[in-house]
KETIDO-842721 format. One record per residue (C-alpha): z, x, y; residue number from 1. Coordinates in pm, whole numbers, padded with zeros to 5 digits. Last residue first. Example, Ala and Ser with C-alpha at 12.3 -4.5 7.8 and 13.67 -1.06 7.14 Angstrom:
2
<atom><up>00714</up><east>01367</east><north>-00106</north><num>2</num></atom>
<atom><up>00780</up><east>01230</east><north>-00450</north><num>1</num></atom>
END
This chain:
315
<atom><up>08255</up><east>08000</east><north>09294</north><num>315</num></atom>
<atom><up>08629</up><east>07940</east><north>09415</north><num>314</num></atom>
<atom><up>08835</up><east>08263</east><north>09410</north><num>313</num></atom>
<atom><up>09080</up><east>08245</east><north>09165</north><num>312</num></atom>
<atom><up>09456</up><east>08249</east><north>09350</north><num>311</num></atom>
<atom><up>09687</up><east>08066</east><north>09095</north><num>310</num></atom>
<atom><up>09655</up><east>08413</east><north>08875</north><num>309</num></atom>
<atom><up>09676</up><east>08642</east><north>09128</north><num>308</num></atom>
<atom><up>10047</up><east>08800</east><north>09092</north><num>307</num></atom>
<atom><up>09957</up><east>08840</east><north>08662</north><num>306</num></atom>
<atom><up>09785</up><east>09144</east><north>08719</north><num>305</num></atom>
<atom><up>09861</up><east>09397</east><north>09055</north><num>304</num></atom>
<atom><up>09612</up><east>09326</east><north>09294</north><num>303</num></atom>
<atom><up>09770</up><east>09247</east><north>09587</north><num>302</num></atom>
<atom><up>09705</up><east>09390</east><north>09961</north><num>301</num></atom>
<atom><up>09911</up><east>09427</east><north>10261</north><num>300</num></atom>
<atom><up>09853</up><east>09489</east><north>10609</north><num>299</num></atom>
<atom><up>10113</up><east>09461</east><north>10834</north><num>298</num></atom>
<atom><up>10117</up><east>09504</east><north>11247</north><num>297</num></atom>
<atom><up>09747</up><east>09371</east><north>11297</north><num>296</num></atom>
<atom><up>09775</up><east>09310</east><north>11680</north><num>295</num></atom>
<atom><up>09802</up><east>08992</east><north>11867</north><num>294</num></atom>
<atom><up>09984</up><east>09130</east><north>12127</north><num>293</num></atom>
<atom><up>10340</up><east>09010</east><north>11955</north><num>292</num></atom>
<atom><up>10245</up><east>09148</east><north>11648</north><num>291</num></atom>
<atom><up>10019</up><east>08998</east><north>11368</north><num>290</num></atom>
<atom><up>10054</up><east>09043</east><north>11028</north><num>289</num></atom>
<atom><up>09794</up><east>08981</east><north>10778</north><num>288</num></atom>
<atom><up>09751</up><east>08941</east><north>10393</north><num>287</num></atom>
<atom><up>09504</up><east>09066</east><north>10136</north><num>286</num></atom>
<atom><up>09476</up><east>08900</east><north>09781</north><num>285</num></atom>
<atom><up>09257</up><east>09080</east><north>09523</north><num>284</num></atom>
<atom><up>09037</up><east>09030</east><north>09221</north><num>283</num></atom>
<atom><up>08872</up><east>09259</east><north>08936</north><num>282</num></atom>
<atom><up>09088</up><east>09580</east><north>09024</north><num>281</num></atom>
<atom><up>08966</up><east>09949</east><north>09000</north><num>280</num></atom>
<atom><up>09079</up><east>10151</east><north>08714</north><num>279</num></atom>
<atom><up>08716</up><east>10175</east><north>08541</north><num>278</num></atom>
<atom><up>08485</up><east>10057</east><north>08805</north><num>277</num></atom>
<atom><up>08494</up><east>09673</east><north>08918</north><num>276</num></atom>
<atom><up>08220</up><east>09433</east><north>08790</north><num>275</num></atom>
<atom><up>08239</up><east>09118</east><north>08961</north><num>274</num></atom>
<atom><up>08466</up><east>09269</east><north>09264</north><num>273</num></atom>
<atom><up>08688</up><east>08956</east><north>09370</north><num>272</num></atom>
<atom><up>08840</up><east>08837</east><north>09690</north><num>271</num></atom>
<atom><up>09049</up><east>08640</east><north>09841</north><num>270</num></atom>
<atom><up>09169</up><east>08679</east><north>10192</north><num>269</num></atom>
<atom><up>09398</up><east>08583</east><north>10449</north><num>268</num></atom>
<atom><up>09451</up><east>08312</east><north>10726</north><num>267</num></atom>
<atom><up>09865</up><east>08152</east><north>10749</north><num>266</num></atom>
<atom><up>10092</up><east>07931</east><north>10564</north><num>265</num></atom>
<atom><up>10197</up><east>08186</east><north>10284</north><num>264</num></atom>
<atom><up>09834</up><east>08226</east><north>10159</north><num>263</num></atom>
<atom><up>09563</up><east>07968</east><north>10352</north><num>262</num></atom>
<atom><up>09226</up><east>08065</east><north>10246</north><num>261</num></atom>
<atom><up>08887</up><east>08315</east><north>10388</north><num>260</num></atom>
<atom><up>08671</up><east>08436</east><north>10129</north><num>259</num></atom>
<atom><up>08514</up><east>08756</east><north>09985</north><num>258</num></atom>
<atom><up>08287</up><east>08835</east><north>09702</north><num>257</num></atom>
<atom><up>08316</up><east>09220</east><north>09633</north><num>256</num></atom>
<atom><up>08110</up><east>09489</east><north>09738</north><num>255</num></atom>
<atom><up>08268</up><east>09780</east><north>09589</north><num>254</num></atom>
<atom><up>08183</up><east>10200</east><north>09616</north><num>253</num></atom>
<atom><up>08245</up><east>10265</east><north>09940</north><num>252</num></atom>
<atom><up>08437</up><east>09953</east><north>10053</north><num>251</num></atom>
<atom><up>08773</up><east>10079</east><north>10063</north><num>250</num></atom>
<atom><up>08687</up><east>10400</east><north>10228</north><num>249</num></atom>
<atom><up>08653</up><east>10199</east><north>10521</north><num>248</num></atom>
<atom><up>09026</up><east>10054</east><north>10456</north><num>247</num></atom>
<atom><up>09152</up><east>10395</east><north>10454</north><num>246</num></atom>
<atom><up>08970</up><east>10490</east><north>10753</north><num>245</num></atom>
<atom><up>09106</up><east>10242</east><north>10981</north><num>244</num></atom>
<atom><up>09486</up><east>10258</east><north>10820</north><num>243</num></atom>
<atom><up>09481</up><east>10629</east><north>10895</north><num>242</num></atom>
<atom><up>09355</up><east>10622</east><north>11238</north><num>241</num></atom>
<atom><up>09594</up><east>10307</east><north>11315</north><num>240</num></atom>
<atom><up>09901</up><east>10510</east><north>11210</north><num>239</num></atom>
<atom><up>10062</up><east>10459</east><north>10847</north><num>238</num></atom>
<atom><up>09968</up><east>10423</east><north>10462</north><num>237</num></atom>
<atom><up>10289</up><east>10296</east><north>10268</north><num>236</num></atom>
<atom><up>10294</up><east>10451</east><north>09947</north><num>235</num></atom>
<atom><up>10153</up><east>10407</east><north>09597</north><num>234</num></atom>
<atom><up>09843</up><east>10324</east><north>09709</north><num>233</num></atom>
<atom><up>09674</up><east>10159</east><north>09482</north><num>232</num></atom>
<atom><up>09407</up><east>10213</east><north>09176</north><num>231</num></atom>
<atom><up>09510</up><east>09967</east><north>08947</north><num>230</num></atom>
<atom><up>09760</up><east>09949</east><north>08659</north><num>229</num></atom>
<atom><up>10091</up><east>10094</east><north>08855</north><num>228</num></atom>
<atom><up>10139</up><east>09758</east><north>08942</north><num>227</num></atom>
<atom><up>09863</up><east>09747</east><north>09188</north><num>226</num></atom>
<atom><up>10044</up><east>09644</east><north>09508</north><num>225</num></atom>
<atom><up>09917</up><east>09796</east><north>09848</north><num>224</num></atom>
<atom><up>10100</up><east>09819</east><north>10154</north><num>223</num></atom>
<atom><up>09964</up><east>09917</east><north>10481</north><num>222</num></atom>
<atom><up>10163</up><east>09932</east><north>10791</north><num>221</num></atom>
<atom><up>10092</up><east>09890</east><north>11167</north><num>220</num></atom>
<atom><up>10390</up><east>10150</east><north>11448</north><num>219</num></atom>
<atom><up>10024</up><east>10145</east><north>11683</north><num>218</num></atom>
<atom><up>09898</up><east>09804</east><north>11648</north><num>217</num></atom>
<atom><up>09543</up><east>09729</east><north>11508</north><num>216</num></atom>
<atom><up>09292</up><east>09527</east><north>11603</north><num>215</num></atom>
<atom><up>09142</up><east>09789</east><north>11841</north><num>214</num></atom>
<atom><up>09110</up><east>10061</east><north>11541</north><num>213</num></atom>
<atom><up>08931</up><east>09823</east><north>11371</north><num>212</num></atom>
<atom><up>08624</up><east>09863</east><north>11662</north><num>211</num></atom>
<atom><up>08634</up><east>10264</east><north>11579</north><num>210</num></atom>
<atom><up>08656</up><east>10250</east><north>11243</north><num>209</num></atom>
<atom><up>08300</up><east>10096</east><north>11215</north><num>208</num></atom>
<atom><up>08170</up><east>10115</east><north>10849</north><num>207</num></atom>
<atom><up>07968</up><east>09750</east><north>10915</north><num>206</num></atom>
<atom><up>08124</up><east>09641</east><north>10670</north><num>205</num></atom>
<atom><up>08484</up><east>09754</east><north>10735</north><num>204</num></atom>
<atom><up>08396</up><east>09619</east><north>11110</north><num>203</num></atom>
<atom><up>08356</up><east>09263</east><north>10964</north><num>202</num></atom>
<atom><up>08661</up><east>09284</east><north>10760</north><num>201</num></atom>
<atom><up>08841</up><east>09343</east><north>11119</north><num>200</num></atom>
<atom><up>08660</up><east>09076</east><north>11290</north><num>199</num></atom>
<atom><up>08773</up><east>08807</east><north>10998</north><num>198</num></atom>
<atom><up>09123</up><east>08921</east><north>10973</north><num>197</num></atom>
<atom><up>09155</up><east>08913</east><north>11362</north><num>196</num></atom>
<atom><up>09028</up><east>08500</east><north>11412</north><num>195</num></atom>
<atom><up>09236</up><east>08376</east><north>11125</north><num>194</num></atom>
<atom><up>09508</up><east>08552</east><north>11231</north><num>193</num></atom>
<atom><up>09453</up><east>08389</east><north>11640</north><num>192</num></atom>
<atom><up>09370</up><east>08072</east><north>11455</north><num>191</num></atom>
<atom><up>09718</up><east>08059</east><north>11248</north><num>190</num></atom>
<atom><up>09880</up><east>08215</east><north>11555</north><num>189</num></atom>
<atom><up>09782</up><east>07973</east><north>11789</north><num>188</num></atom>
<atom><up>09845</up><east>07656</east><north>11511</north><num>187</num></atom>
<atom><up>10270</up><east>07766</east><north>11552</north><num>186</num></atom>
<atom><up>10469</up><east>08038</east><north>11405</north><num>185</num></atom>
<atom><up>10576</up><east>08192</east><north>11720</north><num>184</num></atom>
<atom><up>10568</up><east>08560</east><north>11664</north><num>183</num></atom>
<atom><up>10821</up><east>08798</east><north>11507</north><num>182</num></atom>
<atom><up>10784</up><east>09168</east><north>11637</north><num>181</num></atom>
<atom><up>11150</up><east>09192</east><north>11684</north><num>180</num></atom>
<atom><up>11266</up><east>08937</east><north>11443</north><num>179</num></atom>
<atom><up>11081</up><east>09189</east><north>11189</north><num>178</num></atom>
<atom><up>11242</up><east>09500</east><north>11300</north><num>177</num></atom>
<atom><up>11590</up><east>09336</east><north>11337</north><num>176</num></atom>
<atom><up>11579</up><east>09231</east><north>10969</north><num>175</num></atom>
<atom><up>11871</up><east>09482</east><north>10868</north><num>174</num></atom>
<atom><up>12081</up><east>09390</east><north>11146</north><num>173</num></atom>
<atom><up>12023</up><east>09004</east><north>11059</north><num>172</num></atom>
<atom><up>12142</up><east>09081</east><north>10667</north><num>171</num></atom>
<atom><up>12408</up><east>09308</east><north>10780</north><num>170</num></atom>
<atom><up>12545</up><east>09027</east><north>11033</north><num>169</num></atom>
<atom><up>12519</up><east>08760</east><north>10728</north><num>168</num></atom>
<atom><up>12666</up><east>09002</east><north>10474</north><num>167</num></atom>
<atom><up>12999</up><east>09017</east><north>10774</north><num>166</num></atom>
<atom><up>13012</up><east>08600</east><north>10757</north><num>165</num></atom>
<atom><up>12971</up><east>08541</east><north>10406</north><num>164</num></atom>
<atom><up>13233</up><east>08791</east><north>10359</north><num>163</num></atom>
<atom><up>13494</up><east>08629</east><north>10634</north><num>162</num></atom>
<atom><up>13427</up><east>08276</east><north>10444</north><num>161</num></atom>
<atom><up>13514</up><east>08434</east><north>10100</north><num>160</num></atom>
<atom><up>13282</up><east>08448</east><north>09820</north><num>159</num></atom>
<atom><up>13167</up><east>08184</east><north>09507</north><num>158</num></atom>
<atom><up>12801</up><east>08179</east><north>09689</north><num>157</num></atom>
<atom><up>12776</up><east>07771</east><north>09725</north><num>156</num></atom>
<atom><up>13158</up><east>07786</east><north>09808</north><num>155</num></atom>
<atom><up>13089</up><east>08072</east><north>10117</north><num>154</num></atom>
<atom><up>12755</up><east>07921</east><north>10187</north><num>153</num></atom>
<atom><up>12869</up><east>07595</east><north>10259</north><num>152</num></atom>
<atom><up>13171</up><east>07725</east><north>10458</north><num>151</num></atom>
<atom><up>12890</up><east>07953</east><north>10632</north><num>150</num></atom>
<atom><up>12756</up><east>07625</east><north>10724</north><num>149</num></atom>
<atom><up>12442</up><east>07614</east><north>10567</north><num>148</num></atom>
<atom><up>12107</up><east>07555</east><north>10769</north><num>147</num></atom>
<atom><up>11845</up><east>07587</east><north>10490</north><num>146</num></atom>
<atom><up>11632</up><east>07873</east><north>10659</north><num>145</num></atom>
<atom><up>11940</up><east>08071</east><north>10829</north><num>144</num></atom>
<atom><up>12229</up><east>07991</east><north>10664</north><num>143</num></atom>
<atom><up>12083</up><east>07940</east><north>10306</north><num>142</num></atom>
<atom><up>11819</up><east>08257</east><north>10317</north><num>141</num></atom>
<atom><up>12027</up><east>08428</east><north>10470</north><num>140</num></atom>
<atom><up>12326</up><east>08414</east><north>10261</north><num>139</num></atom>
<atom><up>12085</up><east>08439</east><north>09925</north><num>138</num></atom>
<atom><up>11895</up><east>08734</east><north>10092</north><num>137</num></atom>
<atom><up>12225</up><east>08940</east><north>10125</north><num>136</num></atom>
<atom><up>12361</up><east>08901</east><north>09825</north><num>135</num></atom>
<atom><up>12084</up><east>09013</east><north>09625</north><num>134</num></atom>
<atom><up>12002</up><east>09336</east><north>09835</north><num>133</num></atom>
<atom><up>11816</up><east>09297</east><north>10158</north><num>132</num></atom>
<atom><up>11491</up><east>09498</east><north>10232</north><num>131</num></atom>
<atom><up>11256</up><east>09334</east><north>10012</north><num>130</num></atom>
<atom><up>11333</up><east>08991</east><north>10276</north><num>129</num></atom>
<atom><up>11088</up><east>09204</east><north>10534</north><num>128</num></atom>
<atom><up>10842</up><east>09154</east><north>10297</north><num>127</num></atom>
<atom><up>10889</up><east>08772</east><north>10233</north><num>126</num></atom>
<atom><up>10929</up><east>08730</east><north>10612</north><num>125</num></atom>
<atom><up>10570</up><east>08911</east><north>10675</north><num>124</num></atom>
<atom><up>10386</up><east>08730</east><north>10349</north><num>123</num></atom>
<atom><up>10492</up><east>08348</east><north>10553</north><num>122</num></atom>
<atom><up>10730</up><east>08157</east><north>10350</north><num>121</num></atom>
<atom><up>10999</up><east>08142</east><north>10592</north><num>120</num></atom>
<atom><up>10774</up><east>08066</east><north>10876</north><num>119</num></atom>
<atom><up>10695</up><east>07731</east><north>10732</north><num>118</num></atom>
<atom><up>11047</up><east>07632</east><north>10723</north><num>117</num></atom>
<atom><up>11130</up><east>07761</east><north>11004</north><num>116</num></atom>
<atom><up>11373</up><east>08063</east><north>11098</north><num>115</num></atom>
<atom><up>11703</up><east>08025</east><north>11222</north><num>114</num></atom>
<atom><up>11849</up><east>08251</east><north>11491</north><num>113</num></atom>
<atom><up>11653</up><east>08059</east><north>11781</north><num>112</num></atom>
<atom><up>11794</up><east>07761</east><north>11653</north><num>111</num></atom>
<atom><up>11704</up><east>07434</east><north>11512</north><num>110</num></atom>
<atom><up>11356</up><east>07667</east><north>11438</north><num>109</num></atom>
<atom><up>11039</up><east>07479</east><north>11572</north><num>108</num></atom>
<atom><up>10790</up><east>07287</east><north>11359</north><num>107</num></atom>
<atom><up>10471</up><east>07442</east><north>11227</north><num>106</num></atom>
<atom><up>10344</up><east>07156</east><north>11001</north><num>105</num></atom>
<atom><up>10258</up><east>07247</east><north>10711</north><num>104</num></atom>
<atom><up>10561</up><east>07087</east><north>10447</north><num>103</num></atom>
<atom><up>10496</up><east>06822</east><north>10616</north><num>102</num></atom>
<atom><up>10115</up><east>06778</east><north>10571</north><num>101</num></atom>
<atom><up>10161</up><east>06809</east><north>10253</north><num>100</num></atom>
<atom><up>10067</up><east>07163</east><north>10082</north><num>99</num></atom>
<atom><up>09696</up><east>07173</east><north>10011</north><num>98</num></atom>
<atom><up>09629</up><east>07480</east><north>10234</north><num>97</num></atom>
<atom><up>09960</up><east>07670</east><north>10107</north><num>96</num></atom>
<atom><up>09834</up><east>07877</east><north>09861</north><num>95</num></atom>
<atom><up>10093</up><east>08150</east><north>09745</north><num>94</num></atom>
<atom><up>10152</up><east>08507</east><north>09743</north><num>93</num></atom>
<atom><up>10337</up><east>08694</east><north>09469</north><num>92</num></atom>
<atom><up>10557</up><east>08916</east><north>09708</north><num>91</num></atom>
<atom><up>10510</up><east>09259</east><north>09708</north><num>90</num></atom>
<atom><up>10643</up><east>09577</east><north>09485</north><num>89</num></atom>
<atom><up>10560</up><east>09885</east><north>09603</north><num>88</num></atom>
<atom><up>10455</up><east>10156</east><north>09411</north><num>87</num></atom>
<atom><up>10531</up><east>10217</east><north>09024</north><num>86</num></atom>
<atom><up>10858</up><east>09986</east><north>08947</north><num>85</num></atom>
<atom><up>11155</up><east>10070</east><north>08780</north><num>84</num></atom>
<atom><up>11372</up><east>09774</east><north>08686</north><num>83</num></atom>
<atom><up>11722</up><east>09761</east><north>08913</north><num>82</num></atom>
<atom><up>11542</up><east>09525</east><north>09191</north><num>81</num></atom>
<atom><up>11441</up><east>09271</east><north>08919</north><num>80</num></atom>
<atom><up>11779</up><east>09286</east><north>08738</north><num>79</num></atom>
<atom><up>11919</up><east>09177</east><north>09062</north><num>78</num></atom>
<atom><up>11703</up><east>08945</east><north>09193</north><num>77</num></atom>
<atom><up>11718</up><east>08739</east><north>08841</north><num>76</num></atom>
<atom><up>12083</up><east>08747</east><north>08918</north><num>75</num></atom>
<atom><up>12080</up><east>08642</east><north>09265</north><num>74</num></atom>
<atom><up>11799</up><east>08374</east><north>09137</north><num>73</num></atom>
<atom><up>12033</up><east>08239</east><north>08935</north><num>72</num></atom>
<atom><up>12315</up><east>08175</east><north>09185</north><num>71</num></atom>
<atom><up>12081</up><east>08002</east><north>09404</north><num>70</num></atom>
<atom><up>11990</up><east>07785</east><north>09193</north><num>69</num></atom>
<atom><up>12247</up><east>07665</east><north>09077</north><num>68</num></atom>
<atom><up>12451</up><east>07645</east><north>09399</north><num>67</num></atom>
<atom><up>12113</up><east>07465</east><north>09540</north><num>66</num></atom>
<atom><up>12125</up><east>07233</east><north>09251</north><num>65</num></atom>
<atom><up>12543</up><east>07140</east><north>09296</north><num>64</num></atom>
<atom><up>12443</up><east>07103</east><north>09680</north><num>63</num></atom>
<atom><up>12172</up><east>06868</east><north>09634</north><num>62</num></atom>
<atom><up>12291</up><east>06600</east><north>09307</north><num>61</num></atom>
<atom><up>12430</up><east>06342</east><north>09549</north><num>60</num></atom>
<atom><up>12758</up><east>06227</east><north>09464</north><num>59</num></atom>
<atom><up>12751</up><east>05977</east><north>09145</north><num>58</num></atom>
<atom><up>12734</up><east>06265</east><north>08926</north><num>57</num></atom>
<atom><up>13118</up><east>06354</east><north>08950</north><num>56</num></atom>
<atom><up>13140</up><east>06618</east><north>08707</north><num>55</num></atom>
<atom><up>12852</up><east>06819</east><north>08784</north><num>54</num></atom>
<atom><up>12644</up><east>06840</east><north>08488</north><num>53</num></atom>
<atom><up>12664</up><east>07086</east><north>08174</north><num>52</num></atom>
<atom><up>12389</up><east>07069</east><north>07989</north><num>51</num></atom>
<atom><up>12124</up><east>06848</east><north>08168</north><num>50</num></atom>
<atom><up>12273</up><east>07013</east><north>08458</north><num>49</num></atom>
<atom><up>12171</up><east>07334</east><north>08309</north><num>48</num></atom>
<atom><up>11829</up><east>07231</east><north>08184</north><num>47</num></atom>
<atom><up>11803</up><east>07135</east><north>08511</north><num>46</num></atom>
<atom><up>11872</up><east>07503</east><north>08674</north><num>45</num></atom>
<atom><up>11675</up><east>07637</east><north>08387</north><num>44</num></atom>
<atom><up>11338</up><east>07444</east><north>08441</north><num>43</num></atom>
<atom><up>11373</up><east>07533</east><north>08845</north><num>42</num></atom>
<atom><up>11443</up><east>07942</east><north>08748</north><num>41</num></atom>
<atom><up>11114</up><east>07908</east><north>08607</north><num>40</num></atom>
<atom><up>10912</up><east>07789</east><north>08848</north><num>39</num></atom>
<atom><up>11032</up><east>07988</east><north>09077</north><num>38</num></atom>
<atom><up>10925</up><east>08304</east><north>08861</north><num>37</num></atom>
<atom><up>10596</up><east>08205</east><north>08861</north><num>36</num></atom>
<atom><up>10605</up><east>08173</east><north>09196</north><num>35</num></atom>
<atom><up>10763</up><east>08514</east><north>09258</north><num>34</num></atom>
<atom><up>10927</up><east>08653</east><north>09597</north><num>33</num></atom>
<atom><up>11277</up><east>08638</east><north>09426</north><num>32</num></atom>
<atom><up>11474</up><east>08477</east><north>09685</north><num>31</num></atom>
<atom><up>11247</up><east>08238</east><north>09885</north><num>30</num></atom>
<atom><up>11041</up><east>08114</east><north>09545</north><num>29</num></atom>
<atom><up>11374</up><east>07987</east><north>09403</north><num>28</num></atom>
<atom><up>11490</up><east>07886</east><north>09772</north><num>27</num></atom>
<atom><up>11132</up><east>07652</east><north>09739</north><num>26</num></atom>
<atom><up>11161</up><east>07523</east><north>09421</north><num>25</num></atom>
<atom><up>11476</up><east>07421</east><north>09452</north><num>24</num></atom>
<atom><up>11319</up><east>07188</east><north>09748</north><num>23</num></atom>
<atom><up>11074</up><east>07091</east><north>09534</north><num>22</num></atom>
<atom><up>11265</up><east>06937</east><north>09239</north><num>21</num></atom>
<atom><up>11459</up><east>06762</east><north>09479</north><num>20</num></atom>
<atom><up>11427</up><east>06404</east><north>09468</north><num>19</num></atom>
<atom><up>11231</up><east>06364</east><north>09154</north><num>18</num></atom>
<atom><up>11450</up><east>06623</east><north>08955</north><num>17</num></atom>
<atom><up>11768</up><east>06412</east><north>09087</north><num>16</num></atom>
<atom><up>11632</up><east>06084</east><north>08977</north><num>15</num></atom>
<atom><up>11558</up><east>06231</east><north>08618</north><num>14</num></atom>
<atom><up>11944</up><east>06389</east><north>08639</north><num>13</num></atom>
<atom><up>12070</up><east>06034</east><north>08713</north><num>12</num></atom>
<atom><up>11879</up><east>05913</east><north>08443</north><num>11</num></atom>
<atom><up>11979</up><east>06166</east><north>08208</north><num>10</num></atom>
<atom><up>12326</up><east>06089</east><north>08325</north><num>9</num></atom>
<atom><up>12277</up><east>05718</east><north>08246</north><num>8</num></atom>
<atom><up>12152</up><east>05788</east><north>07907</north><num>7</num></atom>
<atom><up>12446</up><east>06010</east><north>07810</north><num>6</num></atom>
<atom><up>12671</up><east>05750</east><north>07932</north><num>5</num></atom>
<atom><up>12518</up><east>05471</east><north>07747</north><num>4</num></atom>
<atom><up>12530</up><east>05729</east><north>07389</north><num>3</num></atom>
<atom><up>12934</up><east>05779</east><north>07461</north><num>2</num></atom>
<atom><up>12988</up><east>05427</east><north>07504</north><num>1</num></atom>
END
């Protein structure tokens, strides 16, 4: 009896993998900012119901997954957050453009607290996400992108209802910046991105700080991600002077192959320098924010190894 109940649970467990293999995916990737990582958090959730299920496997697998999951990724988060880390650390960004068409599609909020699907895996949300510890991102993340109760969250969390409710008001205090310049995620803002990546790149060519200057907003950012193995900024660079000249410095001694793809369901760029100088980096990912006007508010560029590796640009 023992070996047909084994059998059915690995059945069960093969349905459950089928049916949501990719949504535990996507928290994974939501809370620690890594594909790679995602992807491995997802084997060891499974291999932990494969281990030790839920006892009553006969309800639907979801909520035991997500509790998995989530509880995983706080710790991964954690001992992420504590390592040391030379320059700022950014999200491992993602192509989106073969995605299904559901998965694409720019559908409202529920709410106007809750943030989309879509919109939640955008490079701006990921970024603004580096500011919350652990705890913070995971009640977020489930009340606010996958529509928890705070009940839910409370017993998928192992915490109080009153302390998922009080990490939830940090967490939204703490994102006020980016809810404040947060823009419709809809096809206007995919074209509009689209549209200002491509001028600006066009005026670091042609060496013209002056016309970048006009694409950018006046509180815009630039962070740059070399691991401490590239040449990188190691801080943010500020102020739409700055940022202009910066990036026109940027192309004084490389001329690298450039194209336009979907990262993080918007417009950015790949490129790739075929023979970088000593210290400067082979390939590179470079992802736009726009502001409410339309303005570049966040600039930020990847190069450090092992981030790029799903990202080859396409000979």
């Amino acid at each position: 009896m023992s070996g047909v109940s084994d059998l059915s649970r690995e059945s069960d467990l093969s349905e459950a993998y089928i049916a949501h293999q990719r949504t535990i995916w996507g928290l994974c990737y939501r809370m620690t900012g890594s594909a790679s990582d995602a992807e491995d958090l997802v084997q060891e959730t499974f291999a932990r119901a494969l281990d030790r299920p839920p006892r009553d496997t006969s309800r639907d697998w979801r909520p035991w997954l997500m509790r998995v999951a989530t509880n995983l990724s706080r710790d991964h988060l954690r001992r992420r957050q504590a390592a040391p880390y030379i320059g700022p650390w950014l999200p491992e960004p993602i192509d989106t453009s073969d995605w299904p068409e559901e998965e694409r599609a720019y559908e409202p909020p529920s709410t106007e607290n809750n943030y989309a699907l879509l919109e939640s895996v955008s490079y701006a949300f990921l970024v603004a996400l580096e500011q919350l510890n652990p705890n913070q991102r995971a009640v977020l993340l489930l009340r606010d992108v996958f529509e928890y109760s705070a009940a839910e969250t409370a017993e998928a969390l192992d915490l109080q209802e009153s302390n998922v409710r009080q990490i939830h008001r940090r967490a939204r205090a703490t994102m006020a910046d980016y809810d404040a310049n947060r823009v419709p995620f809809n096809d206007a803002l995919r074209a509009r991105t689209g549209d200002v990546l491509s001028r600006f790149l066009l005026h670091m060519v042609q060496r013209d700080p002056a016309a970048m200057e006009k694409l950018l907003a006046e509180d815009v950012r630039v962070l740059n991600d070399g691991g401490g193995r590239f040449f990188a900024a190691r801080r943010p660079v500020t102020g739409v002077r700055r940022v202009a000249r910066f990036h026109v410095r940027l192309l004084r001694d490389a001329q690298p192959e450039v194209e336009l793809r979907e990262l993080n369901g918007l417009p950015a760029f790949v490129g790739r320098n075929e023979d970088p100088r000593p210290g400067y980096a082979p390939e590179f990912a470079s992802l736009g924010g726009l502001d409410r006007d339309g303005r570049l508010i966040l600039l930020s560029t990847i190069i450090a190894p092992g981030k790029l590796d799903a990202l080859r640009v396409r000979g």
